[in-house]
Structure formats: C-alpha cells, structure tokens
C-alpha positions as a LaTeX table, in Angstrom:
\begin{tabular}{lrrr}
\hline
Residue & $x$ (\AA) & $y$ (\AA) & $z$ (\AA) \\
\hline
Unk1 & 9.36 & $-8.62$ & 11.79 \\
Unk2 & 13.19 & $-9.32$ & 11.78 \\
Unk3 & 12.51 & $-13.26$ & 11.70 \\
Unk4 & 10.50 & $-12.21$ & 8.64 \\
Unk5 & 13.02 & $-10.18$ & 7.36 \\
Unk6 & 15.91 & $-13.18$ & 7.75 \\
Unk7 & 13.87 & $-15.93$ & 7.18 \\
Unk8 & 10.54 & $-15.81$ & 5.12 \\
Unk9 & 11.02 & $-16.19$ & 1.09 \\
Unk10 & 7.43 & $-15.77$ & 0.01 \\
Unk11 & 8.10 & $-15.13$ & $-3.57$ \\
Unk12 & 5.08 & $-12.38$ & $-3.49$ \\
Unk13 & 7.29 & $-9.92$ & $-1.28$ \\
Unk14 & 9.28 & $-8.85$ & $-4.26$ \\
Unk15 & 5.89 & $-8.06$ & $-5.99$ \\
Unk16 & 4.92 & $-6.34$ & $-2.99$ \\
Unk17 & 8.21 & $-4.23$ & $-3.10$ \\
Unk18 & 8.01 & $-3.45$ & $-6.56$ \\
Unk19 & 5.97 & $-0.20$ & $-6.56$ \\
Unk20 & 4.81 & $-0.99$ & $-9.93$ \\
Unk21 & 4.46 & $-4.63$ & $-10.62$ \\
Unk22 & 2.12 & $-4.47$ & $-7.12$ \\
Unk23 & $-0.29$ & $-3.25$ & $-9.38$ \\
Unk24 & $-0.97$ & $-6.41$ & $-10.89$ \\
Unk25 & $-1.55$ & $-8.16$ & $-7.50$ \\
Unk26 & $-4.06$ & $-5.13$ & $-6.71$ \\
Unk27 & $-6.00$ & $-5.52$ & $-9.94$ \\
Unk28 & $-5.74$ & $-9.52$ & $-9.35$ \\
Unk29 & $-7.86$ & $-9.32$ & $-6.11$ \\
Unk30 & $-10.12$ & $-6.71$ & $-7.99$ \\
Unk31 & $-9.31$ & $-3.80$ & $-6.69$ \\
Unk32 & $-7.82$ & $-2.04$ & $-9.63$ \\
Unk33 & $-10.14$ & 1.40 & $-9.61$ \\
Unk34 & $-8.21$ & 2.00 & $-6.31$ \\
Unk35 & $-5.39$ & 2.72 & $-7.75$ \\
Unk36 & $-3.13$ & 5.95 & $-8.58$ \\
Unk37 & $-2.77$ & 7.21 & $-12.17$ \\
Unk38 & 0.56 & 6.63 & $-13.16$ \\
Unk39 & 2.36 & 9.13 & $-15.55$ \\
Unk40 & 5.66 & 7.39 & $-16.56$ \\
Unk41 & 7.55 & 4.30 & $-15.95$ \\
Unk42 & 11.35 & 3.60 & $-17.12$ \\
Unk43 & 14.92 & 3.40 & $-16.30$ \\
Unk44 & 16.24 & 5.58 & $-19.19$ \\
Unk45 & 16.03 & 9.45 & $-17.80$ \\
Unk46 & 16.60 & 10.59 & $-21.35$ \\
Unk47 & 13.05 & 9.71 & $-22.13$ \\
Unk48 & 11.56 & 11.32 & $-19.03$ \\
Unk49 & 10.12 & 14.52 & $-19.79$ \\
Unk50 & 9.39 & 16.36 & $-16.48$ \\
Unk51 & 7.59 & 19.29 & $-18.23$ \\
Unk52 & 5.05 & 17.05 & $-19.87$ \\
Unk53 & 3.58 & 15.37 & $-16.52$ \\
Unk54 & 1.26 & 18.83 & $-15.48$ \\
Unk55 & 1.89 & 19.38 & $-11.84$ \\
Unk56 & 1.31 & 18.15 & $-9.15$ \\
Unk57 & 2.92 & 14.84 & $-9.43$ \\
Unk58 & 5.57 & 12.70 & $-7.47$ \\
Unk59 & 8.50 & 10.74 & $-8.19$ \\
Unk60 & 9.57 & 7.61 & $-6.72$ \\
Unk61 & 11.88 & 5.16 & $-6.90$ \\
Unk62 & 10.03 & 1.60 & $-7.72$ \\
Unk63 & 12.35 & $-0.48$ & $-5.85$ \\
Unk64 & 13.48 & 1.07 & $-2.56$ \\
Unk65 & 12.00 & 3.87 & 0.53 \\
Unk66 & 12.02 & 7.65 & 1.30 \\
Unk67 & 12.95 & 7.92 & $-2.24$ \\
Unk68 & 10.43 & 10.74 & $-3.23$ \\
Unk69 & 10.22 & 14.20 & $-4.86$ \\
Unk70 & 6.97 & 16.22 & $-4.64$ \\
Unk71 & 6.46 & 18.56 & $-7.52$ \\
Unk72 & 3.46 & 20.64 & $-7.11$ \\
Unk73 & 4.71 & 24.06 & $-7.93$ \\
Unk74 & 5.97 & 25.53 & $-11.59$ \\
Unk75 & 9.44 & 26.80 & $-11.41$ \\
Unk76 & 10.51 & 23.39 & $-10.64$ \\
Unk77 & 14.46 & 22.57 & $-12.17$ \\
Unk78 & 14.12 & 19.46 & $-14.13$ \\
Unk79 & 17.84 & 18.91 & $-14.71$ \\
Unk80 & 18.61 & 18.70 & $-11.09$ \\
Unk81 & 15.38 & 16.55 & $-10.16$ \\
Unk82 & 16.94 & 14.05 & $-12.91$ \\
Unk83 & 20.16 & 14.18 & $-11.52$ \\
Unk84 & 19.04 & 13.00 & $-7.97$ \\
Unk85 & 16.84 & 10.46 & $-9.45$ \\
Unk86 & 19.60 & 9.01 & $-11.53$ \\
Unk87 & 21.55 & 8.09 & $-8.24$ \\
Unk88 & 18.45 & 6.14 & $-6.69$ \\
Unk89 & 18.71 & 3.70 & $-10.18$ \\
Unk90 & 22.25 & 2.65 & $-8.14$ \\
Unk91 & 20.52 & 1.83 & $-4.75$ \\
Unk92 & 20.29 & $-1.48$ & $-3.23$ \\
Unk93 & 17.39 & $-1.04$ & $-0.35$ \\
Unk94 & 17.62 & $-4.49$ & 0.00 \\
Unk95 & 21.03 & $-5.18$ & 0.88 \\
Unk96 & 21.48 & $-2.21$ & 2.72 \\
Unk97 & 18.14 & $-2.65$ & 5.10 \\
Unk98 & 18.67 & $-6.58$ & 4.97 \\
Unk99 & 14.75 & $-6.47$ & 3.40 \\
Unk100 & 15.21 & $-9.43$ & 1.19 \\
Unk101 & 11.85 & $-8.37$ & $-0.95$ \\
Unk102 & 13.31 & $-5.79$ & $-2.45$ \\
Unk103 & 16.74 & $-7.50$ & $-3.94$ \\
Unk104 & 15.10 & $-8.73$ & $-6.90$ \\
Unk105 & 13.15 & $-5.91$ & $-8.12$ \\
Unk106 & 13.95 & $-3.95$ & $-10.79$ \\
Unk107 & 15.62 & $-0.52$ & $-10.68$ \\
Unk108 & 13.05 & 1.77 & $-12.23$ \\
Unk109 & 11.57 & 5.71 & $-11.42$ \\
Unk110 & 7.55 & 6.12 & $-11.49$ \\
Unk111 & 6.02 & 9.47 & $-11.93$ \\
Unk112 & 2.21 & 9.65 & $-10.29$ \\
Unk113 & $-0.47$ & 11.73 & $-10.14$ \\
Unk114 & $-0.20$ & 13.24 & $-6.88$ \\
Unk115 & $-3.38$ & 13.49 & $-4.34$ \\
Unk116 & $-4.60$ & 15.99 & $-2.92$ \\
Unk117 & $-7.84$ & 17.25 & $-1.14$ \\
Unk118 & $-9.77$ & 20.40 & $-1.98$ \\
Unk119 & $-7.54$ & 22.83 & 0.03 \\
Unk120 & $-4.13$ & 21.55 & $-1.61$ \\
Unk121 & $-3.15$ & 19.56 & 2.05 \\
Unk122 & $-1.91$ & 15.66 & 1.23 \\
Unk123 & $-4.72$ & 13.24 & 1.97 \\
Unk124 & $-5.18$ & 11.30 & 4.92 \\
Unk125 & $-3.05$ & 8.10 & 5.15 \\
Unk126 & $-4.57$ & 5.40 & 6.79 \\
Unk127 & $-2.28$ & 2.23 & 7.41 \\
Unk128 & $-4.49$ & $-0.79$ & 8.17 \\
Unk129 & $-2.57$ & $-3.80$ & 9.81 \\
Unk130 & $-3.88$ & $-6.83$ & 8.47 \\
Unk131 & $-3.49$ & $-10.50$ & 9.87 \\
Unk132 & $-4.68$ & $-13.78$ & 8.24 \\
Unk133 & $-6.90$ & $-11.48$ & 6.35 \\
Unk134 & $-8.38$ & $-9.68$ & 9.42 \\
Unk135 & $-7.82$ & $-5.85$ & 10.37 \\
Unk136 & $-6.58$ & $-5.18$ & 13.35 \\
Unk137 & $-5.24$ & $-1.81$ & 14.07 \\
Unk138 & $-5.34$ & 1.34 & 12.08 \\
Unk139 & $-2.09$ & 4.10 & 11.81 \\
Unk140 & $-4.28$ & 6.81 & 10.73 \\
Unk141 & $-1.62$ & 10.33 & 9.27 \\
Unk142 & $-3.02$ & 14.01 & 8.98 \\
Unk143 & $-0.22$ & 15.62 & 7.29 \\
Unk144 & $-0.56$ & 19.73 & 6.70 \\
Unk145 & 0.75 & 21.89 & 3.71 \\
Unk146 & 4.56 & 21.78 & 5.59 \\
Unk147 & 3.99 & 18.00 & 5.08 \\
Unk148 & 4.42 & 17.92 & 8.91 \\
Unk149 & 2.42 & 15.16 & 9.77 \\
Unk150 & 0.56 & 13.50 & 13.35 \\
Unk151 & $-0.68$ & 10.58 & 13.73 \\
Unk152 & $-3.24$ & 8.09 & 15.77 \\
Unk153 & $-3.79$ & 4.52 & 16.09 \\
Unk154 & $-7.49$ & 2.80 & 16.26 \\
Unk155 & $-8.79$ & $-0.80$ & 16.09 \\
Unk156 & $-11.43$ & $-1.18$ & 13.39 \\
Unk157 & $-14.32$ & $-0.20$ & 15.40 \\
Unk158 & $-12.55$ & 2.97 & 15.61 \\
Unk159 & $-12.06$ & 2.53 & 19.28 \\
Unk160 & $-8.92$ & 4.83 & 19.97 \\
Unk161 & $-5.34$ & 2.90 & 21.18 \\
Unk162 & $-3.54$ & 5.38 & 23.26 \\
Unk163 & $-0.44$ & 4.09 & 21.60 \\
Unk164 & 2.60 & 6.27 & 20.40 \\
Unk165 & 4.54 & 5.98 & 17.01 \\
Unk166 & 7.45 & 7.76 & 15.74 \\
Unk167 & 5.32 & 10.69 & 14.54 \\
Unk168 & 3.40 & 13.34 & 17.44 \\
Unk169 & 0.22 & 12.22 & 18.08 \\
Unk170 & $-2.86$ & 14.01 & 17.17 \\
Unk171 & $-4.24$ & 15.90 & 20.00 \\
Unk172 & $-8.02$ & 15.67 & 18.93 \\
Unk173 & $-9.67$ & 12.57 & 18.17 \\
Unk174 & $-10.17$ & 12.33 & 14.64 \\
Unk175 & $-13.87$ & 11.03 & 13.28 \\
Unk176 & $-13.35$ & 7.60 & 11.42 \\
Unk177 & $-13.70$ & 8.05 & 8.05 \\
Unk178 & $-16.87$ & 8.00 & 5.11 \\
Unk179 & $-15.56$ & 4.87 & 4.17 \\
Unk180 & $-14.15$ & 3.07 & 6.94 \\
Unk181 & $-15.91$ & $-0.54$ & 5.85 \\
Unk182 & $-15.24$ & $-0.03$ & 2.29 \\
Unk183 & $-11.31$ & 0.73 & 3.55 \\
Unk184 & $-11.60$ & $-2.55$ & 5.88 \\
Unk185 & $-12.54$ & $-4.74$ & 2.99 \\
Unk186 & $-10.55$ & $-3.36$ & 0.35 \\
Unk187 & $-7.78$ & $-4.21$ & 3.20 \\
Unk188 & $-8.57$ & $-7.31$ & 3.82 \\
Unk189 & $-9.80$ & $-8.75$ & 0.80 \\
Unk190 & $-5.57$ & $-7.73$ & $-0.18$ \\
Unk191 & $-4.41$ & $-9.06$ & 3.09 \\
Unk192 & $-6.45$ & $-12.36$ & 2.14 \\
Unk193 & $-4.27$ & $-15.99$ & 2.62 \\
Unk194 & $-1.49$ & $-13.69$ & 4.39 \\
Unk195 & $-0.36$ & $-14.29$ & 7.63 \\
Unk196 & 0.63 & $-10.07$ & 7.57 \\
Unk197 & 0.69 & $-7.00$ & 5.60 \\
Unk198 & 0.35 & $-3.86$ & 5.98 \\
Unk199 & $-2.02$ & $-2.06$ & 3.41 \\
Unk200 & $-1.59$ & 1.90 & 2.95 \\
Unk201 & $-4.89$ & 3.56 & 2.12 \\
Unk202 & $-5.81$ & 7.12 & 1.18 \\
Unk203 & $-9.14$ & 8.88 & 1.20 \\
Unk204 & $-9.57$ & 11.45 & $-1.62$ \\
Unk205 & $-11.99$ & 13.82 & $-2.76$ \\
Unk206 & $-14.59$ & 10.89 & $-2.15$ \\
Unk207 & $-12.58$ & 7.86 & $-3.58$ \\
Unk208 & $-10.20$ & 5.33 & $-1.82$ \\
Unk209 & $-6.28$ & 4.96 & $-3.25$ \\
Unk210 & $-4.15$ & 2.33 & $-2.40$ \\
Unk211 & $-0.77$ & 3.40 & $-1.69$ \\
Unk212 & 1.42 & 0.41 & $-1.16$ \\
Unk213 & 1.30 & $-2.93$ & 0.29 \\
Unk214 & 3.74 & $-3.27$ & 2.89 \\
Unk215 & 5.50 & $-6.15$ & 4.31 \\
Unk216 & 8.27 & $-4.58$ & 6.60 \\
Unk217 & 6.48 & $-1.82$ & 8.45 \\
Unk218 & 8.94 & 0.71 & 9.52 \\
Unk219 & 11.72 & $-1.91$ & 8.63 \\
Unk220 & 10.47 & $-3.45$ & 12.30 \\
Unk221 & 12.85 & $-0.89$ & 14.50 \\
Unk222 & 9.66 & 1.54 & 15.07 \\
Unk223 & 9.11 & 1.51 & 19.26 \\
Unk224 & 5.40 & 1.55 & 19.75 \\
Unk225 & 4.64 & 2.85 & 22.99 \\
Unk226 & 3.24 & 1.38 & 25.24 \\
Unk227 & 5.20 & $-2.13$ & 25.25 \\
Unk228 & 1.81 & $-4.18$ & 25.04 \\
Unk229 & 0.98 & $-2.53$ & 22.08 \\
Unk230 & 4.12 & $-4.03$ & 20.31 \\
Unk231 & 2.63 & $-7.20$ & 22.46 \\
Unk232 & $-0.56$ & $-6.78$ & 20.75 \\
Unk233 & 0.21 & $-6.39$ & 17.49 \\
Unk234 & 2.76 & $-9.72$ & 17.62 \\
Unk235 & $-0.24$ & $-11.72$ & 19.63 \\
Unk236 & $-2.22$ & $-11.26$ & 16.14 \\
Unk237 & 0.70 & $-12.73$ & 14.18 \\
Unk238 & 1.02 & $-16.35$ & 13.93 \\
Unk239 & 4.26 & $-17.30$ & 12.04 \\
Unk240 & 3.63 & $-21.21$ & 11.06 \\
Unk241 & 6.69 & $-23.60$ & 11.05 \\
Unk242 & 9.16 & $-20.66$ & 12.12 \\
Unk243 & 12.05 & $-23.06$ & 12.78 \\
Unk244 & 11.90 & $-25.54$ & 9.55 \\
Unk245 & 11.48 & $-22.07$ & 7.39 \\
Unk246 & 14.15 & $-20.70$ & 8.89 \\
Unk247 & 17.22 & $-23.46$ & 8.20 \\
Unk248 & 15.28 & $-23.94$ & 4.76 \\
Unk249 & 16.28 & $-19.66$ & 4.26 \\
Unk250 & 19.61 & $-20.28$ & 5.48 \\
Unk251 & 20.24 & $-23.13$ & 3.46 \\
Unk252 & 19.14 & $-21.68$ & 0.04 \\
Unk253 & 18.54 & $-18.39$ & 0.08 \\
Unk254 & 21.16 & $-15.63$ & $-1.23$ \\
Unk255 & 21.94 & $-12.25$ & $-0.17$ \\
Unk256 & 23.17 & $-9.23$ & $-2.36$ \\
Unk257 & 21.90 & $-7.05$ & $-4.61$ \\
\hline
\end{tabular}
C-alpha cells in the first residue's frame, strides 16, 4: 500500500477519490442503480440550502476522509454546519496523507440521502477486497444508533477469518447477507482490469449501495491481526513492474496540492 501510495500514477485514482466524479466510473461498468441519491453538489455555500434537503442526509467533503456530518434530527444549526464545511473546501488530503489520488480533485461538498434500515440504525457496511477482479476478503461493519460500530472479516464463502481490525470485533457470527453473490459481482465486475481496490457496499431495505471505491484502505497503517493476515492479503496482490514504475513516479510525478 505505501509503494502504491509513492509510486503508482494510474490516472483512475483521482476518479476514484473524487466522491462524485466516481459516479461516472460506477455507471460506466453498469452499475449505476447502486448508487446513493445525491441532493447537492457545489463549492459556493451561499447556494446550499440546508433546510431544503429533508432529513436525514449527510455531508461530505468530495475530495478528502472523515470529513462527514450526519443530519438526521430537526433542530439542526445550519449556520454552524456551513461554517465547518467551509474549512474542509481549504484541505489538502492529499498532501497531507501523501495519497497522491486525491491532489487533483476538486474541492467540492456533496449532500446525500442518508441510509438507513427500518429501525433508524446505519446499514451494514460491507468492504469487499478485490484483486485482479477477484474477491477475496470481506470487512463486514454493524454500527448501532451511537454509531459505535464492530466489525468481522470473511472470505467470500463466508468462511469466518479470526482476524482483528482497528474496530472490536463482533462477538456473534453474523449470517452472510441476502445478497452476498449479487455484492460479489457488483464488486468485482468494479474491481475488473485492477490489480486492487477496495469496494464499500451497503445493504438497504432490500437494495445494494455502493459507497466508495477505495484505493488506500485505511491509508495502509491499519495492523491486521494476526500478521499472516496482512501476509494474506499482500500474497493476493501482484504489483507488475514495481521497480521501472517506481523511477518512472520519481522522475515525473509532482507533489503538492
């Protein structure tokens, strides 16, 4: 992940960092139903209207991480929402987590219709890990009302990995879900031609969302525990020509956002 992060200029990581302009890739590889509603677009807060959106929705930035506002209750103060917002429009998530995807993208807020399942709880997140097209593991995330959230990991038969992330792990095996195939083809039929990405899935109220397409999972500092599962993972992940891409990066490539 950090030789990707240094080295690898695939021009389609900066549409993959752009929550937005992803969009078109997803709707490319005909997958466009799958996708989230989206309320608003724009750089100019003067034209976002907060109060027109009907809750719940969530901001985000489109061109950085853990930028994100829930709003699912009235009573909400628009003024200072907008105020925080307007300081993401100066971030550089690129230069500052040397993630070379997201240098070129532009600097813009997206409002979405936020999911939720019948009792008001976030859906489950299901991260599929996809290699040269092929799913290999599966970061499934229950999150509860608190949004604190648990997590397991499975291959795609849904045997379970007794591996350990950042977040607790869930005590009870969870079933796999409804649509597991339909989630493992969506997946890979994105992940197609790549030699790795990271495709963010939720199931809701019957359907299947894509969330993001993700390229530096967990900016590649997350510990897995056990080491072979960190071993696994990498054994999946063939990186072609590593040494002539890498002095072709360092001769032409550019830093700074």
């Amino acid at each position: 992940m950090q030789w990707r992060k240094l080295f690898d200029t695939n021009e389609l990581f900066t549409l993959f960092s752009d929550k937005f302009q992803v969009r078109s890739f997803i709707e490319e590889r005909g997958f466009g139903a799958h996708l989230v509603p989206v309320l608003w677009l724009g750089d100019d807060l003067e034209k976002l209207d907060l109060t027109t959106m009907g809750l719940p929705f969530v901001i985000k930035s489109t061109h950085g991480w853990k930028q994100t506002i829930i709003v699912d209750q009235p009573g909400y103060d628009a003024d200072a929402i907008k105020t925080e917002i307007s300081g993401w429009l100066r971030h550089c998530h690129g230069s500052l987590s040397i993630e070379p995807g997201y240098l070129k993208v532009p600097r813009r807020i997206i409002v979405e219709r936020l999911l939720t399942v019948e009792d008001g709880r976030p859906p489950i997140e299901y991260k599929l890990f996809v290699f040269d097209g092929v799913v290999r593991v599966i970061n499934s995330i229950v999150t509860e009302k608190d949004r604190k959230s648990r997590s397991s990991f499975h291959r795609k038969n849904w045997e379970r990995l007794p591996w350990l992330g950042r977040r607790t792990p869930l005590q009870d095996d969870p079933p796999p879900p409804r649509d597991l195939q339909a989630m493992i083809d969506l997946a890979e039929g994105l992940g197609r031609d790549l030699d790795h990405v990271r495709v963010d899935l939720y199931a809701c109220r019957g359907e299947i969302f894509v969330g993001e397409i993700t390229i530096y999972s967990w900016g590649g500092w997350n510990n897995l525990k056990p080491e072979t599962a960190d071993v696994e993972l990498g054994s999946y992940w063939t990186v072609k020509s590593p040494a002539a891409r890498a002095w072709r990066a360092i001769a032409f490539s550019t830093w700074g956002c």
